[in-house]
N, C-alpha and C positions, 0 to 999 in steps of 0.2 A: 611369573618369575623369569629368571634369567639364568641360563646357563653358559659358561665359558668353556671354552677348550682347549688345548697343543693341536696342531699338525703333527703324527707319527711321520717322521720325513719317510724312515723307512717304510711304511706301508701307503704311501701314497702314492698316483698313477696306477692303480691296482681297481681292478671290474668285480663285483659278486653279482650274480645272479638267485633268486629269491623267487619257489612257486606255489601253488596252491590249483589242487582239484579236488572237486567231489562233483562223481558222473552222477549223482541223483540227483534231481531237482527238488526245489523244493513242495509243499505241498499244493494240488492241481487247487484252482478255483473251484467255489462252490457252486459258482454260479454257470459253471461252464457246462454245457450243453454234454461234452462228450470228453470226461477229463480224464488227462492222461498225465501219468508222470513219467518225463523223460528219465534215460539208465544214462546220456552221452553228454553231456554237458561238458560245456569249456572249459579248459583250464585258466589259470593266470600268473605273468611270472610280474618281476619289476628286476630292471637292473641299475644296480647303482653303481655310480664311478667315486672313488676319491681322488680331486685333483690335486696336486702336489705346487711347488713355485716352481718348478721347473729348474732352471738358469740360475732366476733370482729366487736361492734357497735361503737367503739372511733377510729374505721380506716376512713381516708379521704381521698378525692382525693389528699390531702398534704402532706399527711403523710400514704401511702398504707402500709408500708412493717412496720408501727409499731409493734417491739413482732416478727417479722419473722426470721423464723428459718436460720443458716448462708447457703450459697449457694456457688455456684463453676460455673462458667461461662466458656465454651471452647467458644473464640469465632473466627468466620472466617472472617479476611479479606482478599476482592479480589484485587488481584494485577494483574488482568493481562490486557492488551493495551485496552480490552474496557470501561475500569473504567477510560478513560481521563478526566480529565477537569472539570465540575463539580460534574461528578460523584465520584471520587475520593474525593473532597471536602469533599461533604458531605458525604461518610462513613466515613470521619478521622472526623467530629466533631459528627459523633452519637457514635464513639470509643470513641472518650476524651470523651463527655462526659459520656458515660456509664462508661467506668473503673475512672473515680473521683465518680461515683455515689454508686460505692458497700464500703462493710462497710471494717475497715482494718482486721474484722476476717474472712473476705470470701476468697474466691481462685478462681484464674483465671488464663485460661494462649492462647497465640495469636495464630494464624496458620495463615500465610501469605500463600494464594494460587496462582497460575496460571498456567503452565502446572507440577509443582511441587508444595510440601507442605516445609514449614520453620517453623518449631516452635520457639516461643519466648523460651520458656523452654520444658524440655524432660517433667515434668509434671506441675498441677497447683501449683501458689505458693502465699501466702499471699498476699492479695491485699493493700498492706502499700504505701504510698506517694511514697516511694523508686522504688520497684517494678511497679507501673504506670506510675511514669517519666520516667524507663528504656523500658518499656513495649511500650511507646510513641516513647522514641529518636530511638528504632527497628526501627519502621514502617518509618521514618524521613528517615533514612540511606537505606530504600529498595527504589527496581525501579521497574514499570512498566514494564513489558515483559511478553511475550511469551501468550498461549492459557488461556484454561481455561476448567480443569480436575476437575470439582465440585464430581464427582466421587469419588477421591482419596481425598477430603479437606474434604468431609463427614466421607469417613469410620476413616479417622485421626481421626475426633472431636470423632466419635462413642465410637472410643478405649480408647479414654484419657476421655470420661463421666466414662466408663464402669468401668475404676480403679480409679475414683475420690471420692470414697463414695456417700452419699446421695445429696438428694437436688440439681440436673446436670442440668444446660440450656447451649442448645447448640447456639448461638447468629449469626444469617449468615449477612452478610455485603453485598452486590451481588448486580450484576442486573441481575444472575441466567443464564447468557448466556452458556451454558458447551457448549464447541469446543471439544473438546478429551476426551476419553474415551467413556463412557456412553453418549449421548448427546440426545435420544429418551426421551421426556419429562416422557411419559409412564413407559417404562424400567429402567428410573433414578428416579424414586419417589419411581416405584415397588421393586426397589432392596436397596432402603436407607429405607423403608416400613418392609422388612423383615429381614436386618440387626440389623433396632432398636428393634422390636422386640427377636431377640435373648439374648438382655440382660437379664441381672435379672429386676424384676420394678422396683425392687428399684434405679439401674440404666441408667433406660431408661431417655434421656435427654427431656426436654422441647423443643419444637423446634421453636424456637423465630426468624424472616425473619423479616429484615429493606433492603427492595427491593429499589432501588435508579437509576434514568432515565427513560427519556423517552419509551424506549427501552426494559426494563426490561420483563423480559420473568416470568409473573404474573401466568400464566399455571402451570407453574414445580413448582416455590416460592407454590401457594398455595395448590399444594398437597403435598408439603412438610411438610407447617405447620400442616397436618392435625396430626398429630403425636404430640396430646397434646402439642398445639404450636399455634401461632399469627403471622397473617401477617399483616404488612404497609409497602404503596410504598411513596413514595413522586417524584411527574414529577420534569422535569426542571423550570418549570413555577412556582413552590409551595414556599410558605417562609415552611422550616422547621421545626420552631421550634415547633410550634402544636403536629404536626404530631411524632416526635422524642419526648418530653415529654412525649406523649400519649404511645406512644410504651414501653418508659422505665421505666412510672410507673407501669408497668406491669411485671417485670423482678422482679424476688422474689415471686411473687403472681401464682396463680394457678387459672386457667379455671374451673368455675364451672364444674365441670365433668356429663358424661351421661347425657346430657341437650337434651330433649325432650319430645314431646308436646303427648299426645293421647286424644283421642275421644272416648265418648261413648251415644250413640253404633257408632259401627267403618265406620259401612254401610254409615253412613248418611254422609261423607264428601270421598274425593280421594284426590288423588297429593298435599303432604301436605310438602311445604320446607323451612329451615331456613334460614331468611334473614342476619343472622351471622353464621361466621365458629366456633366463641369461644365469652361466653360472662362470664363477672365477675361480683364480688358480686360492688352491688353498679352502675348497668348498669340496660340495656334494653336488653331483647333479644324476636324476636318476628320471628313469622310463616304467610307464607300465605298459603293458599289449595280451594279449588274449591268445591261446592257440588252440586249436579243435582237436587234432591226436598226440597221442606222445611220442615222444619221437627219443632218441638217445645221442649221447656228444654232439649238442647242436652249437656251435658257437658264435659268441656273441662279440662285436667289436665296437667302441666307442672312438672314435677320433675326431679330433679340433684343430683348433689353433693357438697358441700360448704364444702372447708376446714374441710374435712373428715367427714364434716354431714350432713345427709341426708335433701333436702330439697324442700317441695313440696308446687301448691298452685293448685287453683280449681277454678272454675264458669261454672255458666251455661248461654247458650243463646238460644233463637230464630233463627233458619234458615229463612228469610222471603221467600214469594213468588214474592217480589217486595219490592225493594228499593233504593229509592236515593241517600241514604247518599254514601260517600267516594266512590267516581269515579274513583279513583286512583287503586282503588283492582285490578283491571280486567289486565291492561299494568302491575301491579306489580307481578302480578301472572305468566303472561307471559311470562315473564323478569327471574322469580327466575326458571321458569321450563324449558326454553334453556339455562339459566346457565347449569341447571342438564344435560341438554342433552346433552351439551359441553364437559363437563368433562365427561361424558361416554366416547364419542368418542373416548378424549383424552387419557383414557385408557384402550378402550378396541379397536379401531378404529371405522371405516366411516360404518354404514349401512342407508339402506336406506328410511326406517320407521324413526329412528330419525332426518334426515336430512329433509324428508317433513315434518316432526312434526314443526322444525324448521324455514323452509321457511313459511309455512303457517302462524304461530304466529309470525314471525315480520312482516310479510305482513298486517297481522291482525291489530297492536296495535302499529305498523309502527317505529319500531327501526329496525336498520343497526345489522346483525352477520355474521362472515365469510365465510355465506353461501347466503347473498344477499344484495343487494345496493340500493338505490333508487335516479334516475337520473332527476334532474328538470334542472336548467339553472347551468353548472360546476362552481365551484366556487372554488378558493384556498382560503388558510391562510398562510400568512407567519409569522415564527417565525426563529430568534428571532427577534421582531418588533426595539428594540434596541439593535446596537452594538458600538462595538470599531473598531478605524484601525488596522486593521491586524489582525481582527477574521475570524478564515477563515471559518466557515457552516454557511449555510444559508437552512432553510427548510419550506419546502410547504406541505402543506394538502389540498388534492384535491376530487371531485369525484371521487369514482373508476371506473368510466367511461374513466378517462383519461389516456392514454399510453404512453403519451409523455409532457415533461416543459422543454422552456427553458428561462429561464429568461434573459434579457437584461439592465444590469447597466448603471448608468450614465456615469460612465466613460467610458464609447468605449467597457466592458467587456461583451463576450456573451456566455454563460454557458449554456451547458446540464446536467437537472439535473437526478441524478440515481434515482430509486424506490428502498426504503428499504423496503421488504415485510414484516421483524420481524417489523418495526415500521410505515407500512402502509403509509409512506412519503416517498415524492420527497427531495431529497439533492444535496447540491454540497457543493465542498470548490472552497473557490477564497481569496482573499487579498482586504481588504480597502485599497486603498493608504494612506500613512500616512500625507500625504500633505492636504488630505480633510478636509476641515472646519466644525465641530460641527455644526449641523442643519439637516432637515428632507431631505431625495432624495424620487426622485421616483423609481422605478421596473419594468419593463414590463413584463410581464408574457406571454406566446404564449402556449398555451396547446391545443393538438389534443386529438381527444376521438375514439373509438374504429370505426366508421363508419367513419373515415376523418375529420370529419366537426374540425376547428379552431375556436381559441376562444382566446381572449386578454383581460386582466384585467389587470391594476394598482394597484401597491401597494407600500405603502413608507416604507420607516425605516429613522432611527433616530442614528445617529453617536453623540456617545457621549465619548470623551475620556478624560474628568476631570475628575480625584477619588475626591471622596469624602474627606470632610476637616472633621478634628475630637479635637473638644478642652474638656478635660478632666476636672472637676471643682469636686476636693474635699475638706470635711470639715477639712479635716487633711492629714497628711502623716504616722503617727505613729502608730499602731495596736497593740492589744494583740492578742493570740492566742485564737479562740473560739469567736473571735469580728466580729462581721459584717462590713462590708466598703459601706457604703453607695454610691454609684454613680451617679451624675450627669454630663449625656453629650451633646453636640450641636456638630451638626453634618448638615452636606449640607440636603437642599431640596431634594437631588435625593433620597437621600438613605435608601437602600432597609432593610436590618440587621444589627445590631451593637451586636459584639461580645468583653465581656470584657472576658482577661483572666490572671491568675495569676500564675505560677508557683507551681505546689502540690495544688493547688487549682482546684476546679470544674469551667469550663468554663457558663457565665452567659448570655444569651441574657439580652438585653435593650430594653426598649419601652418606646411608646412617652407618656408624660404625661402631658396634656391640662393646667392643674390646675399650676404644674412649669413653662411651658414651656420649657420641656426640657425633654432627654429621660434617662430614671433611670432604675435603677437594683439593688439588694443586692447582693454582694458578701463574699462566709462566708471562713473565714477563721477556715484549721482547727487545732484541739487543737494540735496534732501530726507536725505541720510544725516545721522546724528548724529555730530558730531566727535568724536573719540578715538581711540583705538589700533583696530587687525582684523588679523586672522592672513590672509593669501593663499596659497590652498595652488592647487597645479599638480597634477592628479593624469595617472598614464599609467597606459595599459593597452595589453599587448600581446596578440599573436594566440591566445594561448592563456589570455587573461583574468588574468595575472599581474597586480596594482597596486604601484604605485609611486608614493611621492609627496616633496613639499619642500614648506615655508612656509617665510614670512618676514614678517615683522610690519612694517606699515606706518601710520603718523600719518595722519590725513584733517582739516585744520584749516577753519574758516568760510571 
């Protein structure tokens, strides 16, 4: 689900502090030679900020980039073989729609990567109706191939920030997989780390990451973004558009800068981590940290940078010696301090103080990290739970105990599936026959695990191969330019997205609205379109990727 919210202006720029102790541990091991249970156990706070717009208090999450200075977007898209399918999908509609979303005085311009770069244009070029539609029919007329030289697609975008004047976001489309060149997640962050840095600041890009699949290599993305930059992934499983909104209202906006929390005095707290990599005016950004005794009036300070102004807040609290409240401190601390450990690793490698650091704390507060697993009765998941005939993957999530699946179809089909180690899943391709009848089958699953022992579990899916039906109902056909088109559509039970789009227009999700009965959207037209005829097509897609669509042709006059 979704939920929205206001900004309290009044209560924003404002610090809470949040703790939790209990000096007992919990129960000693059985296995322990000489068990003891501690009385002194740490405590844990978390402090959270609300950050307010500061300045620009008429900014909303509707309208962020109100008054915002004009921009230059280099952005990257991945074209190479592992961007099939849905993944591909969805970087062409977070492209459409980011390039309908910049103004026509911005500049932009494309780099198609895979084990080569393509640019749209040798530089950026006005972002006009014109230049988007051509910007679009590029990417249309490219094809899938070859690796993926994220290497060579960076320092491209670097060079084309570098001579773009002010105001640079560099925009990555990926699921960050590099095959050629540079491919050590380490070594490729470190060396796009000290490249962006060579620029001038003025232009150093923003480095903005819309990570996409299952698969997506979220390691290398997120120390990418670290370079005055945001990251969002969206899985195969996720509706988009949330996620893609949230990400683009951000493009034009800047990261509160130097965001961090201190303590005083310093002694009284250790291991102090943010639970965001970047947060904005008009957000939360909050800390957790750990402290050994209680301490009394310890205070706590958060300060940044907001759109070039300094900006700070303050409180003080109580360390208890004992406390109930928020249970959650403790696994949340946990959590944010083998993140940290993770990414040491990852860039500096394997020792062996952080890796017992690591085993111990999720043994402790009992989460999975790729440094241990925890084995009760194996169990899979399959996904995806609905297909079509003639989808050919079919994938499993298993205990890591297990080294072997192979799954058994209804139809007579009997598959060994591979271990993807980047996406911790079992897989195969095979074929639906196209003859099967719409309705649920069963799977039989046979998995062994590391010491022999077998094991079988059932699992169904659900063959669905009707696309979705789409009846379009407007109040008119006739438009001016600068006019909204109101949309109302009906659309099948199944289905998952409806996307209207309109030619020179910004493409619009639909949703369902109770109160019509029916799923609606505005669509704006804008004042720069050329009048004449345009076909508006609604497309749906349901849970098993079936499409279905309607047009209908509509007049657009001066």
């Amino acid at each position: 689900f979704v939920a929205t919210f206001d900004l309290d202006k009044a209560g924003s720029d404002t610090l809470a502090v949040i703790t939790h102790r209990n000096p007992l541990s919990g129960q000693p091991s059985l296995t322990a030679t000489a068990p003891v249970r501690s009385t002194n156990e740490p405590g844990f706070f978390a402090v959270d900020a609300l950050l307010g717009f500061g300045a620009n208090q008429s900014a909303t999450k509707d309208s962020p980039t109100s008054g915002a200075p004009t921009k230059t977007a280099v952005i990257l898209f991945d074209t190479s073989l592992s961007m099939q399918w849905e993944k591909l999908e969805r970087s062409y509609q977070a492209l459409e729609t980011l390039l309908h979303a910049l103004k026509p005085e911005d500049k932009f311009n494309l780099i198609l990567f895979n084990n080569q770069v393509q640019p749209f244009q040798q530089s950026p070029v006005a972002a006009d109706s014109n230049n988007v539609q051509h910007a679009l029919d590029f990417v249309r007329a490219s094809r899938l191939r070859g690796g993926t030289d994220l290497e060579k697609a960076l320092q491209e975008a670097l060079r084309e920030s570098g001579a773009s004047g002010g105001n640079p976001y560099l925009v990555l489309l990926s699921d960050g997989g590099a095959t050629e060149g540079l491919i050590k997640n380490a070594k490729l962050a470190a060396t796009y780390e000290a490249d962006w840095k060579r620029l001038p600041e003025a232009s150093r890009p923003k480095t903005y990451i819309f990570g996409v699949g299952d698969d997506a290599n979220l390691p290398l993305l997120k120390l990418l973004a670290r370079e005055d930059g945001v990251l969002e992934n969206v899985l195969s499983t996720e509706p988009i558009e949330f996620k893609l909104n949230s990400f683009l209202s951000k493009i034009g906006r800047s990261p509160v800068g130097q965001l961090a929390v201190t303590v005083s005095p310093e002694s009284a707290v250790d291991a102090v981590y943010p639970l965001q990599d970047a947060a904005f005016a008009g957000s939360e950004a909050a800390w957790v940290g750990r402290y050994q005794k209680p301490a009394q009036e310890v205070g706590f300070s958060v300060h940044g940078v907001r759109d070039g102004t300094p900006v700070s807040m303050s409180s003080k609290a109580n360390l208890p010696s004992e406390s109930a409240e928020h249970p959650q401190l403790p696994r949340l601390w946990a959590r944010a301090r083998v993140d940290a450990l993770l990414e040491k690793i990852e860039r500096e490698g394997e020792d062996a103080a952080s890796i017992e650091e690591i085993i111990r704390l999720s043994r402790q507060y009992k989460f999975v990290t790729p440094y241990t697993s925890f084995l009760a009765v194996p169990r899979a998941l399959l996904r995806p739970r609905v297909i079509r005939p003639g989808d050919p993957v079919i994938r499993v999530k298993t205990d890591p105990a297990i080294v072997s699946v192979v799954a058994l179809f209804p139809f007579g089909l009997v598959k060994p599936l591979r271990y993807l180690h980047g996406e911790d899943t079992w897989q195969t391709r095979f074929l639906v026959p196209t003859d099967l009848a719409d309705g649920t089958y069963p799977v039989r699953l046979v998995m062994r695990d590391r010491s022999g022992q077998t094991y079988r579990e059932v699992k169904t899916f659900v063959i669905a191969s009707k696309s979705p039906t789409v009846q379009i109902k407007l109040p008119k056909t006739r438009y001016s330019r600068g006019e909204t088109v109101d949309l109302k559509v009906l659309a099948s039970q199944n289905t998952r997205t409806l996307v209207a789009r309109l030619e020179g227009a910004a493409p619009v999700s639909l949703h369902w609205d109770a109160k019509l009965n029916a799923n609606t959207g505005e669509l704006f037209i804008p004042e720069q379109m050329i009048p004449g005829s345009y076909h508006l097509t609604v497309t749906a897609e349901d849970i098993a990727h079936n499409m279905g669509s309607q047009g209908v042709d509509i007049e657009i006059v001066p």
